[in-house]
ZAMARGU-4260 file (C-alpha; in steps of 0.2 Angstrom, whole numbers, plus 5000, padded with zeros to 4 digits):
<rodrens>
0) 4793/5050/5197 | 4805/5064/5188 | 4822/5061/5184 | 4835/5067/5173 | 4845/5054/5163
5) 4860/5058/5152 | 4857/5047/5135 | 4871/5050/5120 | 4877/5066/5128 | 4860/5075/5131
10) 4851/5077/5148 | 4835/5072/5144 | 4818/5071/5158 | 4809/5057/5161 | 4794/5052/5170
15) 4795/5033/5176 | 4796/5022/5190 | 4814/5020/5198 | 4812/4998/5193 | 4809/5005/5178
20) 4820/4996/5165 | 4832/5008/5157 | 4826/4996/5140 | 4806/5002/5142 | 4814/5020/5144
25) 4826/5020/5128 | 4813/5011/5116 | 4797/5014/5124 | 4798/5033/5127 | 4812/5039/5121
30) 4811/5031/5103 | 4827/5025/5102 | 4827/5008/5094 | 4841/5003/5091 | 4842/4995/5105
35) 4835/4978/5106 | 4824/4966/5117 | 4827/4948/5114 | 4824/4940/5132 | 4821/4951/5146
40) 4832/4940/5158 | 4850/4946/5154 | 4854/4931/5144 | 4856/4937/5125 | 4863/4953/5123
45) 4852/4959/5111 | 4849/4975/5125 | 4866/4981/5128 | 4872/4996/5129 | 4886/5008/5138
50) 4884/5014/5155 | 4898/5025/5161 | 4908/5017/5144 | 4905/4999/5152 | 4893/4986/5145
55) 4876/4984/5153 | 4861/4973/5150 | 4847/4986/5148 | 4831/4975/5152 | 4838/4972/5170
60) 4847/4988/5172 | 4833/4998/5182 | 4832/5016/5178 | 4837/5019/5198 | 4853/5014/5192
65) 4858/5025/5179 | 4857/5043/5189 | 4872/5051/5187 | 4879/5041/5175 | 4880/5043/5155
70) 4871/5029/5145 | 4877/5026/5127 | 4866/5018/5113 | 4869/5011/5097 | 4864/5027/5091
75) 4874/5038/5102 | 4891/5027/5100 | 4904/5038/5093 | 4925/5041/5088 | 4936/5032/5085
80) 4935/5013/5092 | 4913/5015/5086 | 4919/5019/5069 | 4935/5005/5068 | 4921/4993/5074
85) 4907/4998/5062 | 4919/4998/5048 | 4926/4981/5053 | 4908/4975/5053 | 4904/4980/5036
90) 4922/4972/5028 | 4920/4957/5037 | 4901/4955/5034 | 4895/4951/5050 | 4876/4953/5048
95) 4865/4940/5043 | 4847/4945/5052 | 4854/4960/5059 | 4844/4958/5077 | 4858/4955/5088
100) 4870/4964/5080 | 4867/4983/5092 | 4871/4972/5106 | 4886/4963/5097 | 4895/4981/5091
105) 4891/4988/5108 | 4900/4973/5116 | 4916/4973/5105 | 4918/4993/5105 | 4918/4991/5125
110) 4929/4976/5123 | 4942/4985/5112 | 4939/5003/5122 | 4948/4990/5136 | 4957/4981/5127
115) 4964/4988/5110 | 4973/4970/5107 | 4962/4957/5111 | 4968/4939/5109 | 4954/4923/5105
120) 4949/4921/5123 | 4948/4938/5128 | 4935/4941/5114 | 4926/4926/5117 | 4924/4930/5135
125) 4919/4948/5134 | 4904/4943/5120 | 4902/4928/5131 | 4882/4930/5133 | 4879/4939/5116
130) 4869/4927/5109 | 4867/4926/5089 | 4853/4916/5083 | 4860/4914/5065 | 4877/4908/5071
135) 4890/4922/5067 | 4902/4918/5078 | 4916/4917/5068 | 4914/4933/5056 | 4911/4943/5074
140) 4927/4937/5081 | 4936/4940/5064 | 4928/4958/5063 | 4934/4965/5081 | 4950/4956/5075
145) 4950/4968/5060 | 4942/4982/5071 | 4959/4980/5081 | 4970/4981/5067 | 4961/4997/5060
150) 4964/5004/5079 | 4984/5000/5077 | 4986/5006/5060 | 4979/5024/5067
</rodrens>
């Protein structure tokens, strides 16, 4: 089957099944791996990225889901909040392996597009799932803490 899926801004045709997962489409056609597979059940986070600005779990979103919608990866995120967050990230020094980390930014940049003042719970909530193997749950917390400082401070 034909489609048109908007990915980072561009229209871009793709032939796949509509159960496709929008994961196989982004890394597997389109190249674009930055996004990452870690379970294919939904569990870790390792696969999220933006779909109408909201987080979604791209091994289970199927590609019949995304028409006419605007799908955002680690590639594509952009402005103000990506660019607080990234730069929050790299002060803190967040990444230890690195592998979850596409899903983690992409979590906390839709967590702080919502919610520019995020306290302790409401972080831990919205990365709730967002598994990180080497344990850098504290320096995440700290850096979307920073991330929201930098967002204040203009």
């Amino acid at each position: 089957m034909s489609t048109t899926v908007k990915i980072n801004g561009q229209a871009t045709a793709v032939v796949a099944e509509p159960d496709t997962p929008l994961l196989w489409l982004l890394r597997g056609e389109l190249k674009l791996t930055g996004t990452k597979f870690g379970c294919g059940m939904a569990l870790c986070g390792a696969c999220t990225v933006h779909l109408d600005g909201q987080p979604v779990r791209g091994c289970v979103t199927p590609l019949a889901a995304v028409g006419g919608k605007e799908v955002t990866t680690i590639e594509g995120l952009s402005g103000k909040v990506a660019d607080a967050v990234r730069a929050a990230w790299l002060e803190i020094d967040v990444v230890q392996c690195g592998y979850c980390q596409s899903g983690q930014i992409m979590a906390a940049a839709a967590l702080l597009a919502a919610n520019p003042k995020p306290s302790d719970p409401e972080i831990d909530a919205a990365m709730n799932g967002n598994l990180c193997r080497c344990g850098t749950y504290p320096r995440i917390r700290a850096a979307i803490h920073a991330a929201a400082r930098r967002l204040a401070a203009g």
